[in-house]
Backbone bond lengths (Angstrom), bond angles and torsions (degrees), N, CA, C in turn:
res aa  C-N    CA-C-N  psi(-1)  N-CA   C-N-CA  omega(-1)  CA-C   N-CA-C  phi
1 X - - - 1.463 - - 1.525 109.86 -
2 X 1.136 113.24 149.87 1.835 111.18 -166.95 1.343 90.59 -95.16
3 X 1.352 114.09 175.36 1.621 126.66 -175.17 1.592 90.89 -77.38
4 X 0.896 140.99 -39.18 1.628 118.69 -163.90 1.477 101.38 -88.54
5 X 1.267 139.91 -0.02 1.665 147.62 -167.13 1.920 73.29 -88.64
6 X 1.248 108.15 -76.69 1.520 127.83 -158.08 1.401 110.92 -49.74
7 X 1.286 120.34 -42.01 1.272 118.60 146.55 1.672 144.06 -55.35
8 X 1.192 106.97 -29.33 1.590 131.10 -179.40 1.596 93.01 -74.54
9 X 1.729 120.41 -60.10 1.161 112.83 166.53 1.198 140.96 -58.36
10 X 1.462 113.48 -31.05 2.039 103.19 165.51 1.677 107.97 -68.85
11 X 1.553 123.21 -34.65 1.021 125.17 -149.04 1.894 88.05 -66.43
12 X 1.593 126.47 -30.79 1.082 125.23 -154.78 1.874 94.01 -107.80
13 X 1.311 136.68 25.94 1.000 134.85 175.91 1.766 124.08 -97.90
14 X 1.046 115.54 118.65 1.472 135.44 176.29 1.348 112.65 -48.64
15 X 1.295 120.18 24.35 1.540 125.57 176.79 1.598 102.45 -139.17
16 X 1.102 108.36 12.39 1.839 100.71 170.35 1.619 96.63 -116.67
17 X 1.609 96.28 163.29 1.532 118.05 -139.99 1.379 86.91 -63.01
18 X 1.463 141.87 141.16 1.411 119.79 100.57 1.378 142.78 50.06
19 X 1.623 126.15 118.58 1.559 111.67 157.60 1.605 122.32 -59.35
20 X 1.932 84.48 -40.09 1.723 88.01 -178.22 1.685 106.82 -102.21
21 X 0.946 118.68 4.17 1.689 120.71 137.15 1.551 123.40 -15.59
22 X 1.817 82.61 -73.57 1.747 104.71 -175.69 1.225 90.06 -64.60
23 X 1.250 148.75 -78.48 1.113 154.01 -71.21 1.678 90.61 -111.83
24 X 1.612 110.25 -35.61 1.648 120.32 176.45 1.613 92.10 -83.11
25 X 1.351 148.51 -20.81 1.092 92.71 -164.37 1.239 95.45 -124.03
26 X 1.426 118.77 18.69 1.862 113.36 175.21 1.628 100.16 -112.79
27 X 1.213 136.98 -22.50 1.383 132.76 162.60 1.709 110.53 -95.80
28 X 1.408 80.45 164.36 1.499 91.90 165.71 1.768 123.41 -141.19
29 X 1.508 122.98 172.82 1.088 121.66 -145.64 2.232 127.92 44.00
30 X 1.430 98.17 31.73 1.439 109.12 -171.19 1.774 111.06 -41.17
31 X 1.139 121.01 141.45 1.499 119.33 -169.40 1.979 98.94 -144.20
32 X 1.261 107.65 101.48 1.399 108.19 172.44 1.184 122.51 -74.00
33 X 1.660 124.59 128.25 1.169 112.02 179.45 1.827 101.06 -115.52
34 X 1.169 106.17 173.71 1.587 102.98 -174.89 1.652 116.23 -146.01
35 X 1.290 134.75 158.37 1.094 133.40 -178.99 1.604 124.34 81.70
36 X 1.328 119.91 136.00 1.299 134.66 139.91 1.016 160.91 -7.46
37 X 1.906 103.04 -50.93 1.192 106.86 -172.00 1.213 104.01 96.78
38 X 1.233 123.78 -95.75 1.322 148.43 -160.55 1.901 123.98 -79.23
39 X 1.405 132.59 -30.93 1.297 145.99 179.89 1.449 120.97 -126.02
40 X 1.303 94.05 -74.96 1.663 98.12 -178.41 1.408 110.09 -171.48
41 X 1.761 133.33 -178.69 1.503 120.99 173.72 1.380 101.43 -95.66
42 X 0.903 121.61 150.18 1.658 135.86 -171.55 1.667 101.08 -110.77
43 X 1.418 96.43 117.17 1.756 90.47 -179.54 1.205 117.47 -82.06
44 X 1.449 142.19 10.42 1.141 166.33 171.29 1.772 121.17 -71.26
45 X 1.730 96.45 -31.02 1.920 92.94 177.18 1.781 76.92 -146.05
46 X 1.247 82.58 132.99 1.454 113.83 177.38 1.866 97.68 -120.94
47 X 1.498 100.71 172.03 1.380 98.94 -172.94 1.901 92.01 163.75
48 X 1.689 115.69 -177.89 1.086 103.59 173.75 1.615 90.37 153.70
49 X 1.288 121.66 -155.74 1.691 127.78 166.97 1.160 126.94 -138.14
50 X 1.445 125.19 142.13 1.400 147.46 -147.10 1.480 118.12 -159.82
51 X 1.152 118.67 155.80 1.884 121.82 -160.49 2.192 80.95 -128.43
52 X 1.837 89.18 109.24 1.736 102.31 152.40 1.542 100.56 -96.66
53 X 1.267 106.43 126.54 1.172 135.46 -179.80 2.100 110.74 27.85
54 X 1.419 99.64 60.15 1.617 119.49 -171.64 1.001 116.88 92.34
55 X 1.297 99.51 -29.80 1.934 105.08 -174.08 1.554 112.70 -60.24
56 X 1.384 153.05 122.83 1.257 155.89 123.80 1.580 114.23 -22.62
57 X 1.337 110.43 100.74 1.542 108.33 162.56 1.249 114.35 -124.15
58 X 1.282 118.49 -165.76 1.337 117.96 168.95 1.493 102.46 -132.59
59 X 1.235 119.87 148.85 1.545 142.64 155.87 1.084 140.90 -73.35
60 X 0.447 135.48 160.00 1.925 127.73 161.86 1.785 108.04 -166.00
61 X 0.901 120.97 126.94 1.382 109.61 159.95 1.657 118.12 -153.63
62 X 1.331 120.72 -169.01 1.555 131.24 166.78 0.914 110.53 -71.14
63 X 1.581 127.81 150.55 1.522 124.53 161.56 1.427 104.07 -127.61
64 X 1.245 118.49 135.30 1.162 137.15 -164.14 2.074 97.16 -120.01
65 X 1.548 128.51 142.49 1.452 128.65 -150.69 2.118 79.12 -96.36
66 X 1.507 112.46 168.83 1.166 127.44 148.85 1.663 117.82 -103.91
67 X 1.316 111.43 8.28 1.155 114.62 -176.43 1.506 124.02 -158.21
68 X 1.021 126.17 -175.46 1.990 102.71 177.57 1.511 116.23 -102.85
69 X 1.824 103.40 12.78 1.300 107.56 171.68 1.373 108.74 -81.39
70 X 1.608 112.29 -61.72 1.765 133.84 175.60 1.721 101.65 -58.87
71 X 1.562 126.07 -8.32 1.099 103.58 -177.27 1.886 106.25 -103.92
72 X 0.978 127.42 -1.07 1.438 149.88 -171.58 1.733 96.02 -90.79
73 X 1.459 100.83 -59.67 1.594 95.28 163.64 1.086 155.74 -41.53
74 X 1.746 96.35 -55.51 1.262 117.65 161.52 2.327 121.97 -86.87
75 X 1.300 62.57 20.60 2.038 71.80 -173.12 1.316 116.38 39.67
76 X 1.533 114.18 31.26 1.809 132.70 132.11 2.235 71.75 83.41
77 X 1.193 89.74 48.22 1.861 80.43 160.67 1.695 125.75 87.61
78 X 1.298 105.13 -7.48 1.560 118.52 -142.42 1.822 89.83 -113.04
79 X 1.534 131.11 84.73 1.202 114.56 -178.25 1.748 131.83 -76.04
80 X 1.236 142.38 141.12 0.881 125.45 -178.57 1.876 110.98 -82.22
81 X 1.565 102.75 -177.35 1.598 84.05 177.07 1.541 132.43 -66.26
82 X 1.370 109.25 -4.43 1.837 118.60 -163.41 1.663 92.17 -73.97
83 X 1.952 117.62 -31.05 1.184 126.84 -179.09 1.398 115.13 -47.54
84 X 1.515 84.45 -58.06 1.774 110.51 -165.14 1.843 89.41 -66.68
85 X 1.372 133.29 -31.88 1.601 117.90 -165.83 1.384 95.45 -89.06
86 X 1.343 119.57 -16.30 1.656 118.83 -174.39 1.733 106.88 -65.43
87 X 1.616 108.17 -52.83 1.297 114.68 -171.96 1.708 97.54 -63.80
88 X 1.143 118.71 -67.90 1.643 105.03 -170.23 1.224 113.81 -43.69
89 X 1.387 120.08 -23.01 1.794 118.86 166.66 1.229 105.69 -28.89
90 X 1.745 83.34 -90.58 1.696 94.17 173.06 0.905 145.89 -29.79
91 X 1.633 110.21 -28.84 1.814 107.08 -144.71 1.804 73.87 -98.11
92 X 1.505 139.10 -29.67 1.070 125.32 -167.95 1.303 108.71 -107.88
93 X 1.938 112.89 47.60 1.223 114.20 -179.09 1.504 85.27 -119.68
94 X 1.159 99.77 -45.22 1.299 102.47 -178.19 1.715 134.36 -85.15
95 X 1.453 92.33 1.66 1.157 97.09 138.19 1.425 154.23 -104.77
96 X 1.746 90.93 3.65 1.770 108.17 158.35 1.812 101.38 -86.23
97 X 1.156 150.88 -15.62 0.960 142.56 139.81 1.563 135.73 -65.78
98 X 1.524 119.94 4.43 1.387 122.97 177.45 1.400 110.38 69.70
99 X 1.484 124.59 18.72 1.791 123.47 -176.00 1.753 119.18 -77.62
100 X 0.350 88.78 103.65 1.831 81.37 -177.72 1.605 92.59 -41.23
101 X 1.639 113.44 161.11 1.202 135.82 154.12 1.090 136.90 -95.94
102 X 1.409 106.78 127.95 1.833 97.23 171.53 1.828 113.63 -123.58
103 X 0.946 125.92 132.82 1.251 149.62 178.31 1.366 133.43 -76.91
104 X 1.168 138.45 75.60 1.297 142.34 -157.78 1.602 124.17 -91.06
105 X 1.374 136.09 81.89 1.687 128.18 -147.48 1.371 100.22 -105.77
106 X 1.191 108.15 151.98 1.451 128.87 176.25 1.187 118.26 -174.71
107 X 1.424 143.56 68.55 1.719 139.76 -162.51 1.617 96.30 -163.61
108 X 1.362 87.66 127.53 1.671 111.97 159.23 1.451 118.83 -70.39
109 X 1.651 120.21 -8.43 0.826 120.09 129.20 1.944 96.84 148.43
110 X 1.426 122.54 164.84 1.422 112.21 152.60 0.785 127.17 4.14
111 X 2.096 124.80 120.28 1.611 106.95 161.75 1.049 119.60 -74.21
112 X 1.368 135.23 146.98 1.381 155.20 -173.26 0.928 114.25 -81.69
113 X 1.185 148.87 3.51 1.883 147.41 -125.96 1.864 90.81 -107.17
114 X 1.480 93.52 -174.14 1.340 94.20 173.12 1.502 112.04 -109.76
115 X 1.148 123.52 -16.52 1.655 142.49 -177.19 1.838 80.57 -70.11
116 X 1.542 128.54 -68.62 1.112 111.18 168.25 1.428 150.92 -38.73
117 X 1.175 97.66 -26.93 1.369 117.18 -178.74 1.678 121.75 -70.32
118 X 1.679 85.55 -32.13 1.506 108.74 -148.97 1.525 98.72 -92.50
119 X 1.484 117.43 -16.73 1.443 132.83 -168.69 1.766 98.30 -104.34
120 X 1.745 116.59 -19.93 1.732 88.42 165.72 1.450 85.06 133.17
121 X 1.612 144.29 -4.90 1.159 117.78 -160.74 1.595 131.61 -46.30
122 X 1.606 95.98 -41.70 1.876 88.98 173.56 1.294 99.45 -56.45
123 X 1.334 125.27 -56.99 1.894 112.21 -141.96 1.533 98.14 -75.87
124 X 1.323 121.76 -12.15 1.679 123.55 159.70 1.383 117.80 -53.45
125 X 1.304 114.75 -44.65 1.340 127.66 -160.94 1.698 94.66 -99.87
126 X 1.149 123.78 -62.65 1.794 100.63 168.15 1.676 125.58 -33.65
127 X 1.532 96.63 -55.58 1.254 97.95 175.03 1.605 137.20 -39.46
128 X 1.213 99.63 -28.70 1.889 125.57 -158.07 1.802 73.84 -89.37
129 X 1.418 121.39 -54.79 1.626 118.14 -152.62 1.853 96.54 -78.91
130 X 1.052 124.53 -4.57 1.270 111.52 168.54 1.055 123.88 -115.37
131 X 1.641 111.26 -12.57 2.314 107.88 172.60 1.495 66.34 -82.29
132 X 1.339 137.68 -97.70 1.488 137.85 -143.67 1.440 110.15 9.43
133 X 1.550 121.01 -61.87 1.146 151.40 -128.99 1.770 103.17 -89.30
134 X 1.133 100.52 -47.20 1.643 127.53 166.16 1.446 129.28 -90.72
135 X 1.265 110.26 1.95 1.826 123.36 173.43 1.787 99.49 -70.97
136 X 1.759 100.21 130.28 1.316 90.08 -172.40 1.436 105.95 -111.68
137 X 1.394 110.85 53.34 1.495 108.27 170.42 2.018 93.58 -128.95
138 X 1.424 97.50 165.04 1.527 79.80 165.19 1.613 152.63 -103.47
139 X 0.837 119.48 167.60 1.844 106.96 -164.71 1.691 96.30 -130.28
140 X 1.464 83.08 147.57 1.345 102.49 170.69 1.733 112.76 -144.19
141 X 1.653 103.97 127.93 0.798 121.01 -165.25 1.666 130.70 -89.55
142 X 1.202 150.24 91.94 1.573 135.52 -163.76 1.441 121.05 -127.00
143 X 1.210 103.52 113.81 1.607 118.75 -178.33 1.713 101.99 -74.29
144 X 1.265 106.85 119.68 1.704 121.46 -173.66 1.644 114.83 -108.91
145 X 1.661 101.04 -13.42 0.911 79.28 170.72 1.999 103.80 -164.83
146 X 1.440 124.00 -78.98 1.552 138.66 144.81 1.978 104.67 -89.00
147 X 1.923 84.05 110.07 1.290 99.76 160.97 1.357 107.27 -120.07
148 X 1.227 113.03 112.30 1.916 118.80 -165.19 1.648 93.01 -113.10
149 X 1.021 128.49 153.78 1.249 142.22 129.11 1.530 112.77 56.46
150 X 1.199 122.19 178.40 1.691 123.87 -170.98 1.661 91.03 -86.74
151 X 1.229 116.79 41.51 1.663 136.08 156.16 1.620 95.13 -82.46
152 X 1.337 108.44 -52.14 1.515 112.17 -145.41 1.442 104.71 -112.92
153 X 1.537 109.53 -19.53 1.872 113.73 172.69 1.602 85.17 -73.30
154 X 1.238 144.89 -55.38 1.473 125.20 -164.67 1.501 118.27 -30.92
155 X 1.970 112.21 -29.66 1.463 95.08 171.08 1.548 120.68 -112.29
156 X 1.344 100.39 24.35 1.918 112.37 -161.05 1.573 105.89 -106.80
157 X 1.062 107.99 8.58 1.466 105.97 171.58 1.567 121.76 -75.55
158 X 0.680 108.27 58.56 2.080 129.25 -167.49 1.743 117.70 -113.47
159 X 1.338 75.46 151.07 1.672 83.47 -170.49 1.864 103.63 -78.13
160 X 1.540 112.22 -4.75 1.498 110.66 148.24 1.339 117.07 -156.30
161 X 1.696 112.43 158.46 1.700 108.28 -172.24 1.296 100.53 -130.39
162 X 0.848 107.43 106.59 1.909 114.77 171.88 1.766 110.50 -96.20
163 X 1.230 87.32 161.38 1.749 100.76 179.92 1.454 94.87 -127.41
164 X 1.186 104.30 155.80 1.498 137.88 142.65 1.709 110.24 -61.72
165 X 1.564 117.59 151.61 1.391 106.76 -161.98 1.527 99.22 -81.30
166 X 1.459 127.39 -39.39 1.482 132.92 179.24 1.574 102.56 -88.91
167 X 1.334 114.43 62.42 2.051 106.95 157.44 1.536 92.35 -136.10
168 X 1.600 79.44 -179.17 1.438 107.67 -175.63 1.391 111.71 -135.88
169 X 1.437 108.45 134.01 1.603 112.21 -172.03 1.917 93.85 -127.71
170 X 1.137 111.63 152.59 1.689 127.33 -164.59 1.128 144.54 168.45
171 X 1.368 141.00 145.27 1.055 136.26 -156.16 1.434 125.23 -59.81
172 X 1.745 100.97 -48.32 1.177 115.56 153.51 1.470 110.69 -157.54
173 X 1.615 128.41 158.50 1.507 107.35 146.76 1.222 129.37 69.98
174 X 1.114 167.36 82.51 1.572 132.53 136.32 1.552 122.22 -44.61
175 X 1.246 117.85 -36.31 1.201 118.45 156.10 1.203 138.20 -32.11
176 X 1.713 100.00 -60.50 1.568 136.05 169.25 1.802 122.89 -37.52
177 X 1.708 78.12 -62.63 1.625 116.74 178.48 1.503 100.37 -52.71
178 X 1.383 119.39 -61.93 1.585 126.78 -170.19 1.494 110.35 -70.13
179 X 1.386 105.45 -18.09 1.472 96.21 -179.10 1.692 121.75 -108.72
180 X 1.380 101.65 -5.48 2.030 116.22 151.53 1.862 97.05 -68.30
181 X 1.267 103.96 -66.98 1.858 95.60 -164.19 1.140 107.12 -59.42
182 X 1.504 129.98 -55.39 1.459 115.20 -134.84 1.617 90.46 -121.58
183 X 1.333 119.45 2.86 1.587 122.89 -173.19 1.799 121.25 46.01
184 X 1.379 95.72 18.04 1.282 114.61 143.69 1.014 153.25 -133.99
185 X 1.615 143.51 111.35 1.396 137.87 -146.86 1.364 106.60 -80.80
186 X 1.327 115.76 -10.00 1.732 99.64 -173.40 1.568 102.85 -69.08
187 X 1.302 129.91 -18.37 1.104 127.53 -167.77 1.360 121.18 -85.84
188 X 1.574 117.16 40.84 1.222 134.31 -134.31 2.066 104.31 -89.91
189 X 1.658 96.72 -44.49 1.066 127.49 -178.89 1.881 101.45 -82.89
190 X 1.244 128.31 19.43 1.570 119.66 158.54 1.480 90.18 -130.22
191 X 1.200 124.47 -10.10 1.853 124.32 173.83 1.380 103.29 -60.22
192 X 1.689 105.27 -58.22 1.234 104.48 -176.16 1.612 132.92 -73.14
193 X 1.178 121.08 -7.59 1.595 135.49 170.05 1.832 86.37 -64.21
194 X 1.028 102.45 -46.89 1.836 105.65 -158.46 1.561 104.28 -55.37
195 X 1.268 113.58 -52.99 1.380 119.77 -127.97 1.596 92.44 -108.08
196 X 1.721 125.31 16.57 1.567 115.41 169.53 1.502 141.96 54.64
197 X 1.839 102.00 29.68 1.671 116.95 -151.74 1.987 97.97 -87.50
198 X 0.969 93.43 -16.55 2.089 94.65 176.88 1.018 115.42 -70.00
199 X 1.725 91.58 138.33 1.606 93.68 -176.76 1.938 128.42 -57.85
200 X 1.583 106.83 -4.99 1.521 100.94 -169.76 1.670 86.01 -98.29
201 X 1.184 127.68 6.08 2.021 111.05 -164.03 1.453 68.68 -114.92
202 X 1.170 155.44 -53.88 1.415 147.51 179.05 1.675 131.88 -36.70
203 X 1.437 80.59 -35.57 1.830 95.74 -172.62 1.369 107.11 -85.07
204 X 1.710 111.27 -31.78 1.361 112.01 175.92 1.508 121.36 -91.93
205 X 1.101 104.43 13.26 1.905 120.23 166.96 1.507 110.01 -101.75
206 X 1.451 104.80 -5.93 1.807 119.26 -179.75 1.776 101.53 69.28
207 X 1.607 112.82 9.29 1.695 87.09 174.38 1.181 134.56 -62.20
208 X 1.525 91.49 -37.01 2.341 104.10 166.19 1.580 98.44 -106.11
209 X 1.456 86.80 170.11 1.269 110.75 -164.97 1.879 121.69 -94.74
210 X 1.047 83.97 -27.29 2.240 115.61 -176.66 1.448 104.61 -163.62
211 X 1.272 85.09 134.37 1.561 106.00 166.97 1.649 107.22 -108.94
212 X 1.346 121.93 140.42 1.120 124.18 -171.91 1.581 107.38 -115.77
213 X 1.625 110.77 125.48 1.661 107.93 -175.57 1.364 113.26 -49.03
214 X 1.302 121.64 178.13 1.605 132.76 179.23 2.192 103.32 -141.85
215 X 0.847 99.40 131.01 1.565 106.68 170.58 1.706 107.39 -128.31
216 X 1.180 114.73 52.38 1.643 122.97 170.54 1.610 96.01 116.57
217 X 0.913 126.20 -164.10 1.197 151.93 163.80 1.633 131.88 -70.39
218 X 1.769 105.56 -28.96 1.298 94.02 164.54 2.176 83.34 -138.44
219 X 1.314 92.60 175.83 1.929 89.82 -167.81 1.765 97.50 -172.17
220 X 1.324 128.08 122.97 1.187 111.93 172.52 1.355 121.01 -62.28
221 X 1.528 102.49 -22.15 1.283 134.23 -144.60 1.989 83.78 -82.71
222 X 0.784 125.06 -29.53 1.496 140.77 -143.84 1.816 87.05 -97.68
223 X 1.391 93.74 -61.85 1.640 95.05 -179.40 1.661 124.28 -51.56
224 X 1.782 107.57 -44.55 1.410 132.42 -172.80 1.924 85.78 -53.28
225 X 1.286 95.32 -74.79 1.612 101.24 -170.83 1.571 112.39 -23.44
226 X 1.455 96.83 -84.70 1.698 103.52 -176.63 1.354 112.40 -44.70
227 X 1.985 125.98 -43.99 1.199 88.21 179.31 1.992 123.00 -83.85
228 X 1.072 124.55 4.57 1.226 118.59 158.93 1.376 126.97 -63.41
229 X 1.388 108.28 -38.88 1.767 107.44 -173.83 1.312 89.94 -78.37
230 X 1.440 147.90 -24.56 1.703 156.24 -151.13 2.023 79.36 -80.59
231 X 0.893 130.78 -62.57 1.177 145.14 -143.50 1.821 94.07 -92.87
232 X 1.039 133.69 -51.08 1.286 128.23 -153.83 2.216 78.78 -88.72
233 X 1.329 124.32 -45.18 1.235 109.28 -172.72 1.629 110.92 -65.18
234 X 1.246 128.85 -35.74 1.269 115.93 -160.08 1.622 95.73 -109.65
235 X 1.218 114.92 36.00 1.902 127.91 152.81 1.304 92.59 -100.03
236 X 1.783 119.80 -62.42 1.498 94.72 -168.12 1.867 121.27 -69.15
237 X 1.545 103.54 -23.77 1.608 85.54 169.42 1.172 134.06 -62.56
238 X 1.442 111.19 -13.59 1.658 124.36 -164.96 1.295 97.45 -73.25
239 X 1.691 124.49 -29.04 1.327 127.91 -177.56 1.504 119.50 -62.66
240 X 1.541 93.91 -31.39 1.866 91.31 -177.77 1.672 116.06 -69.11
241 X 0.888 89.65 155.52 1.775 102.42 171.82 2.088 102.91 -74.18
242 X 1.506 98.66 139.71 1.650 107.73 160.11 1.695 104.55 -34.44
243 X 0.598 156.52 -78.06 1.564 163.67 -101.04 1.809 85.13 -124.32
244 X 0.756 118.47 -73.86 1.675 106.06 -176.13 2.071 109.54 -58.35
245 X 1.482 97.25 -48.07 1.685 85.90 -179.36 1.446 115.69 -33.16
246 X 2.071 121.25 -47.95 1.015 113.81 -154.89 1.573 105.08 -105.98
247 X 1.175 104.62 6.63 1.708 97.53 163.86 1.481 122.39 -91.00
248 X 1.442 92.79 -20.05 1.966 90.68 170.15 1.489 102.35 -98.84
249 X 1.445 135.00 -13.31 1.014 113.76 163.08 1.880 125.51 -65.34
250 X 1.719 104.31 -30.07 1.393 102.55 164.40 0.842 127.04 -71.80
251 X 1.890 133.56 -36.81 1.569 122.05 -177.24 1.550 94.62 -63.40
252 X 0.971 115.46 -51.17 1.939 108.67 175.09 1.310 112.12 -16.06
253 X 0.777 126.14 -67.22 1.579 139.41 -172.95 1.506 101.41 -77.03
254 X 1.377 148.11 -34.71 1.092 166.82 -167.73 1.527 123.30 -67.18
255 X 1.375 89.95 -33.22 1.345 108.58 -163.41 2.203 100.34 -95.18
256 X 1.141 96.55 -4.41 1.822 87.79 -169.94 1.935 90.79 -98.67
């Protein structure tokens, strides 16, 4: 198996942490909130508010199942749009409260369905990529595990995107990918050599910002890390002014 097969496969394994994994063990006082508003709660993006080291933020992320009970629940990662309207709840709750954001990814990508379709998923998922863009608190974004497709940019619009050292971030698929070019998906594992989805061929294209080591699948050592750089990055954003946060957050995006 090549290093990017081997990677594609831990990144997609049912034994790495959790959105709300992280979410218990790098905040504290964690408080889930749920729903829309408007449809229903989508067990797919979870999110809610929590104090990193006193601080009050808010969360949001993917949830991906450890099992095929939690994965039926959470529709194995794949949010519909009520998901995608749940997080902009949040993300623009907390930015009428001044909370910083944090971003939690893990999805093979958008559900595809037609019940989805029929409820708005693109204009869900545009939507998220254009308040995102203009939220004037700051966000930080981290792919933990499958970041597929404008499934997973719906929450990566941040003024930074870090990886985990074993994920994968992408347009769509290797599967997907192999089965537009070559009209076959088995060829899934030479799609992905092609198409540059690891976090170290990523960092050196400047699409993320930090890559964060990995020592197995779960690591205290793993947690300590992220939440220190979580804490030392969103002190120095707190420093910028409104008006500068969101102009370097746009050339960011500007620049690919």
């Amino acid at each position: 198996m090549s290093t990017v097969g081997r990677i594609l496969k831990e990144a997609r394994s049912q034994t790495r942490l959790t959105a709300l994994d992280y979410a218990n063990l790098l905040l504290d006082d964690v408080m889930e909130l749920h729903g829309d508003r408007q449809f229903s709660d989508d067990g797919a993006i979870v999110g809610g508010i929590g104090r990193l080291a006193g601080q009050p933020i808010t969360f949001v992320g993917i949830q991906k199942g450890k099992n095929l009970q939690e994965n039926l629940k959470c529709n194995f990662g794949q949010p519909h749009p009520e998901g995608y309207r749940k997080a902009l709840r949040l993300m623009k709750q907390a930015e009428k409260f001044g909370r910083p954001i944090l971003t939690l990814i893990n999805t093979p990508g958008a559900y595809p369905g037609v019940g989805a379709e029929e409820r708005g998923q693109g204009e869900a998922i545009a939507r998220n990529l254009m308040e995102m863009s203009d939220l004037k608190v700051p966000i930080i974004a981290v792919i933990i595990g499958e970041g597929g497709s404008g499934g997973a940019l719906a929450l990566a619009v941040a003024d930074r995107v870090w990886m985990l050292e074993n994920t994968v971030y992408s347009i769509l698929s290797p599967e997907g990918f192999a089965s537009i070019l070559w009209k076959d998906g088995s060829r899934a594992s030479e799609a992905a050599d092609l198409m540059k989805i690891t976090a170290g061929e990523l960092l050196n294209m400047k699409v993320v910002d930090k890559v964060i080591a990995e020592r197995g699948y779960f690591s205290s050592e793993i947690v300590e890390d992220l939440k220190q750089h979580l804490m030392t990055t969103f002190d120095e954003l707190a420093q910028l002014d409104t008006e500068t946060l969101l102009q370097e957050r746009y050339q960011r995006f500007r620049k690919y």
